[in-house]
N, C-alpha and C positions, 0 to 999 in steps of 0.2 A: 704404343705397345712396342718392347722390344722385341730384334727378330724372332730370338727362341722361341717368346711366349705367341708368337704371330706362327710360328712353325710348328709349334705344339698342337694348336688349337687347328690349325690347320688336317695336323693328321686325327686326330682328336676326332673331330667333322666328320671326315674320310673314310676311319678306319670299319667300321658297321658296317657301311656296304661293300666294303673291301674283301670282310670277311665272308657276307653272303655272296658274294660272286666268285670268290673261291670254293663254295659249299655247292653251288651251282654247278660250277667246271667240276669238281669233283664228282657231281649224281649225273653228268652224261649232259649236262642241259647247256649245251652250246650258247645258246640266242641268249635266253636270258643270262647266263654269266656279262653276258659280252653289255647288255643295255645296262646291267646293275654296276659292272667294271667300269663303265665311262661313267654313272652317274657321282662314280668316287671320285674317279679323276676331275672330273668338273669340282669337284663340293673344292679337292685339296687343291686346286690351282686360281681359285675366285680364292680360298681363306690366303694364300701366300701373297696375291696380287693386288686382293679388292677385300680388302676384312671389313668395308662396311657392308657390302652385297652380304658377304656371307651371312653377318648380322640380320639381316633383313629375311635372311633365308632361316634363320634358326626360330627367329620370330614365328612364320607360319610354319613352321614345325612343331614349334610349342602349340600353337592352336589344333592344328591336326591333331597331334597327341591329346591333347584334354578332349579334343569331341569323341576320338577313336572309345579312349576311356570311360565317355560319358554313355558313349554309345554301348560299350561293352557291359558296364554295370547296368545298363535296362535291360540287357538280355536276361542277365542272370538275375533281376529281381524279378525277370517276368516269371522263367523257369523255377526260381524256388515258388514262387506263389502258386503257377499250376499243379507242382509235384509234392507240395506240403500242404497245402489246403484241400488238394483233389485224390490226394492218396487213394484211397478206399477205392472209389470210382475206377481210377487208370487201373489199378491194379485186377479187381473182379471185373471189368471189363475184359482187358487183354490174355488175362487168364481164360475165363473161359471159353473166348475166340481160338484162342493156341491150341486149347484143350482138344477143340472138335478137330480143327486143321489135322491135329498129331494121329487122332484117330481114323481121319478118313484117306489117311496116309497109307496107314498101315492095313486099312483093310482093301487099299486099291493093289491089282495084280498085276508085274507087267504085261506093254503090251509088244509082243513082239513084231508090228508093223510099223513102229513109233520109232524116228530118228535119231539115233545116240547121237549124245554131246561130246563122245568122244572121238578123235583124230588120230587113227593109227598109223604110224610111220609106211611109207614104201621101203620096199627092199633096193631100190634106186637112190635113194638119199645118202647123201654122203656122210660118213661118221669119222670123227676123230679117236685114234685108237684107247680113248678115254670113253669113249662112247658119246660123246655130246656132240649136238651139229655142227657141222666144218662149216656151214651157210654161215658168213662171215655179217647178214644182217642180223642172224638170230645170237652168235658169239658175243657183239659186243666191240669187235676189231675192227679200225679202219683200215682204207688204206690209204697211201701215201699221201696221197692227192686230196683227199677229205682232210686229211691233219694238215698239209698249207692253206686250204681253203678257210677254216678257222681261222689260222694263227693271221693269214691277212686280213681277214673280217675285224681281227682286235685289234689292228694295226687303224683299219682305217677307222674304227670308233674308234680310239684313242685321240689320231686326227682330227678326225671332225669336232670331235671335244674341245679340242686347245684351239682350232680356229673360231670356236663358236664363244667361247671364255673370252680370247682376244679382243673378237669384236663386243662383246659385253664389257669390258676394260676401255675399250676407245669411246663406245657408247657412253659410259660412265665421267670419261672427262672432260667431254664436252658438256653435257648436264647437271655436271654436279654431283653425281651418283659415284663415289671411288674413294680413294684411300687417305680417309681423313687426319689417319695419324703419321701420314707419312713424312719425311723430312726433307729439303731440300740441301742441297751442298752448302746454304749458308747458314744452314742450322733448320730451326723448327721452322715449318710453313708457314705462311702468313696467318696471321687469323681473318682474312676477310674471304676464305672458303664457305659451304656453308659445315654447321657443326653436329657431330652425332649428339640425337636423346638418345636418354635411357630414362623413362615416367615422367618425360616435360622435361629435367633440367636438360643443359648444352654438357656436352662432353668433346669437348675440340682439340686440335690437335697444339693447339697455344697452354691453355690452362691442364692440361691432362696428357704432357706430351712425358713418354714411358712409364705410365703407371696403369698398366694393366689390371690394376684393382678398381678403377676408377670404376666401372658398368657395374660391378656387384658391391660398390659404396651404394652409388643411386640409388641398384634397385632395393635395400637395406633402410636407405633413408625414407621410401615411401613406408615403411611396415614401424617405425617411432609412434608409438602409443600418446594419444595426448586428450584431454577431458577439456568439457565446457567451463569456464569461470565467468562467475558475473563481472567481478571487476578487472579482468585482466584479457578477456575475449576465450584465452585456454591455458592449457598451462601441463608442460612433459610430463608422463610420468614414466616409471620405471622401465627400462627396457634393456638388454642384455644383449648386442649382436657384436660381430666380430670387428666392427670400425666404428660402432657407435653406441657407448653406453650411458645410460642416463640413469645416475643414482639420487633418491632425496628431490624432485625435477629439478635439478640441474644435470650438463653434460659431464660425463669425467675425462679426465687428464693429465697428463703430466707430474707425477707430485713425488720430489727427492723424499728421501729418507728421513727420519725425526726434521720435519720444516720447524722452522723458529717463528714463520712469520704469517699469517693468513692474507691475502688477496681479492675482494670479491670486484668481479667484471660484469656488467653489465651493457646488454646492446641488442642490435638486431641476427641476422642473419650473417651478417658477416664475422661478429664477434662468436656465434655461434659456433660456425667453423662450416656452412657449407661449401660441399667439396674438398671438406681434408678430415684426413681422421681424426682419433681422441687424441693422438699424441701429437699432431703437428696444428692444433687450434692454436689463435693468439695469444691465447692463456700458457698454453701449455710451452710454445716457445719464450713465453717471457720468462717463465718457471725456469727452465734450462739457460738462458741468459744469464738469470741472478745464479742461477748454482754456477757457472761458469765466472761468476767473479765473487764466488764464497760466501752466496747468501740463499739460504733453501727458506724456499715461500710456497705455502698452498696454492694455488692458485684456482676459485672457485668461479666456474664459467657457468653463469645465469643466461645469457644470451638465448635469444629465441626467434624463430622465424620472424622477421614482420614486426617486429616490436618497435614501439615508439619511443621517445623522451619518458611520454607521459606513463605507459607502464612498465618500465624502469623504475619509474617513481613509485610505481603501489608495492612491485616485489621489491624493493629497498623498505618502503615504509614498514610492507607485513615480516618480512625478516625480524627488523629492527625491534617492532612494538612485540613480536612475537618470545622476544626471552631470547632470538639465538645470541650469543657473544659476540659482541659488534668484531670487525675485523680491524685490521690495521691498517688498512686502505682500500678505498673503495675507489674504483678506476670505470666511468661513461665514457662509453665509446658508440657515434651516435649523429646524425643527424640526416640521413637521407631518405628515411623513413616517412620524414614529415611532410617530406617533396611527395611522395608517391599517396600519401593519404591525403593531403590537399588537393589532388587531382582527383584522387575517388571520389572528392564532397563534391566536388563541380562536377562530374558528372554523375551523381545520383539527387545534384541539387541544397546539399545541403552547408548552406554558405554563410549561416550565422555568426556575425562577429562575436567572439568573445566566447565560442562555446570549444570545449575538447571532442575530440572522436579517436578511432582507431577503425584501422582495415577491417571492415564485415565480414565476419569467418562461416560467411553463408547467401543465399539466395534468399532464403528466408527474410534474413535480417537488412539484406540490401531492399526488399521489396516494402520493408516497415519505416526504414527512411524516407522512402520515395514520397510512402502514405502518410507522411505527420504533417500535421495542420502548418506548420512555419516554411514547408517543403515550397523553393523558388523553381523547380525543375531543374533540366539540364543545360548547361551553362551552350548557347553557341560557341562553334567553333570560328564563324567570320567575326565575332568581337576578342578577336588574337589578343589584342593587347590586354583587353579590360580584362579579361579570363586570366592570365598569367601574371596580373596583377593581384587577385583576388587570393590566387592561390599562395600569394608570395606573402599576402598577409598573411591570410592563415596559416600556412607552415613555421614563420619565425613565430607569431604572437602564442603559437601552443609550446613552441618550442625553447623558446624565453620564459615564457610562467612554470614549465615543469621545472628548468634547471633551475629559477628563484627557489621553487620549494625543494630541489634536491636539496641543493646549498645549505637552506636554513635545516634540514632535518638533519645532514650531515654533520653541520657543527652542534645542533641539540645535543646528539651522542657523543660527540668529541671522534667524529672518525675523518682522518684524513681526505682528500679528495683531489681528484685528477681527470679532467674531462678531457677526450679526442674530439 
């Protein structure tokens, strides 16, 4: 985060109870100005020093906020339901209670041995020649000595504040708890801090160093809409946010002006583009490449979380058999995916030579593995070798047969091809 946006967000934080501790000192209320005044100073001096604290802090604030709310709208559903369902009831109740009250009011006489509520002035009282009391507690005035006594009270909460932030700052470096996006004199910090989430992924200060949009990509990229497929596990659909749009399910991107040339890309997560927006994915920079040396391309990014060789292979094939206009070069970018789903089969046990899988996009569908009749169990971890052998098969032998049949389905159509 640059400083601005670090300083921004800082008074940003701050500035709420800044204002109610002003509104405080204003209605006379000393004490509480003064506890609400430090609780700013704290929030502004943790967001300038520690903007992961403060994160951490925004976080249960969000929570407090939703239950406050949560709590608030049961109030009010409870009250319209007594006062719209019970109408009739509250009303000829309390009415004819008042009724009698107003009557036995009016027929009671005073009594003159009964204690007025009233307090009438002595002639001993001192007056100001406006006529209102000169008694400087009833006025409203201090004196001299009451207004330093304050003004030091906010002196030392303010202190106390910066000494207690401090020590939450030293605390914080030694634990790990502190300023992850912070830079050192020889540029960005190491990456082997630990790294801010935002919904599971890492947002650190190596991969995300000055991009203050980074936390509100993330939290964007949990809310992408995506449906069940039987042959493909899921599959995007439409979705419209400020860093991430997804038109027809693919992602959009980059695309010059009348392009001459169409592009399709297919891969995993990384071809995808997580952690960069629509305009700076691998598609879209290659788009900008070729228009930089006089060639405007589509550039159509299929990529998707998780995705293998193998369904690469089926959204190629459904494309293709589907009527759209083949492209002019289809470009696989690919193969680490195969590594992390040959681990899944070893440990959910499902180790058959010669069969395809993909990542289980559920608990469900992990626990239906486990239950099929050919099911070996889960692979030990003391037969190191045998197990990293197993998987080394299965990862290349699925990942060899899909690009056999990209290849041959490629040149069926006559379309170019280019695999990473």
């Amino acid at each position: 985060m640059t400083v601005v946006g670090r300083i921004r967000s800082a008074i940003v934080r701050a500035l709420p109870p800044a204002v109610v501790a002003c509104g405080l000192a204003w209605l006379g209320h000393d004490r509480g100005a003064q506890i609400v005044g430090s609780i700013a100073v704290l929030l502004l001096v943790i967001g300038l020093v520690a903007p992961r604290v403060a994160a951490v802090t925004d976080r249960a604030v969000q929570r407090i906020e939703v239950a406050v709310v949560h709590g608030i709208s049961l109030l009010l559903a409870f009250g319209a339901w007594v006062f719209v369902v019970l109408p009739v009831w509250a009303v000829r109740t309390a009415g004819g209670a008042f009724g009698r009250a107003w009557a036995a009011v009016r027929r009671r006489r005073p009594d003159p041995h009964e204690a007025s509520a009233w307090v009438f002035a002595t002639a001993t009282t001192s007056r100001n020649p406006d006529g209102s009391a000169a008694d400087p507690a009833r006025s409203g005035s201090r004196e001299p000595a009451a207004t330093r006594s304050v003004a030091w009270s906010l002196i030392a909460a303010v202190a106390a504040t910066a000494v207690l932030t401090a020590g939450l700052v030293v605390v914080g470096r030694f634990t790990g708890v502190g300023d992850d996006l912070a830079s050192t004199k020889d540029g960005p910090a190491s990456t082997t801090g630990r790294a801010m989430e935002w919904n599971g992924f890492p947002v650190d200060r190596y991969a995300h160093e000055d991009e203050p949009w980074a936390p509100a990509y993330f939290t964007e990229l949990q809310t992408v809409p995506s449906k069940v497929d039987f042959m493909l596990g899921y599959h995007l659909t439409d979705f419209d946010g400020r860093y991430i749009k997804i038109v027809d399910g693919h992602r959009a991107g980059y695309t010059p002006r009348d392009p001459e040339l169409t592009v399709w890309f297919f891969g995993g997560s990384t071809l995808f583009g997580i952690g960069q927006r629509d305009d700076h994915t691998i598609p879209s920079v290659v788009a900008k490449a070729a228009e930089a040396d006089g060639l405007r391309i589509r550039a159509v990014n299929y990529g998707a979380s998780g995705f293998l060789n193998w369904q690469s292979l089926e959204q190629f094939e459904q494309l293709l058999s589907a009527g759209v206009p083949p492209p002019d070069l289809a470009v696989f970018y690919e193969g680490i995916n195969e590594t992390g789903v040959a681990f899944e089969r070893t440990e959910l046990g499902d180790v058959r030579r010669g069969s395809i899988s993909r990542f289980a996009i559920s608990d469900e569908e992990k626990d239906k593995v486990r239950g099929a009749p050919d099911n070996t169990g889960k692979m030990d971890y003391d037969q190191a070798g045998h197990r990293n052998q197993v998987m080394e098969e299965l990862a290349s032998d699925q990942y060899r047969r899909g690009s056999m049949l990209i290849d041959a389905l490629a040149q069926s159509y006559g379309v170019p091809l280019v695999r990473f």
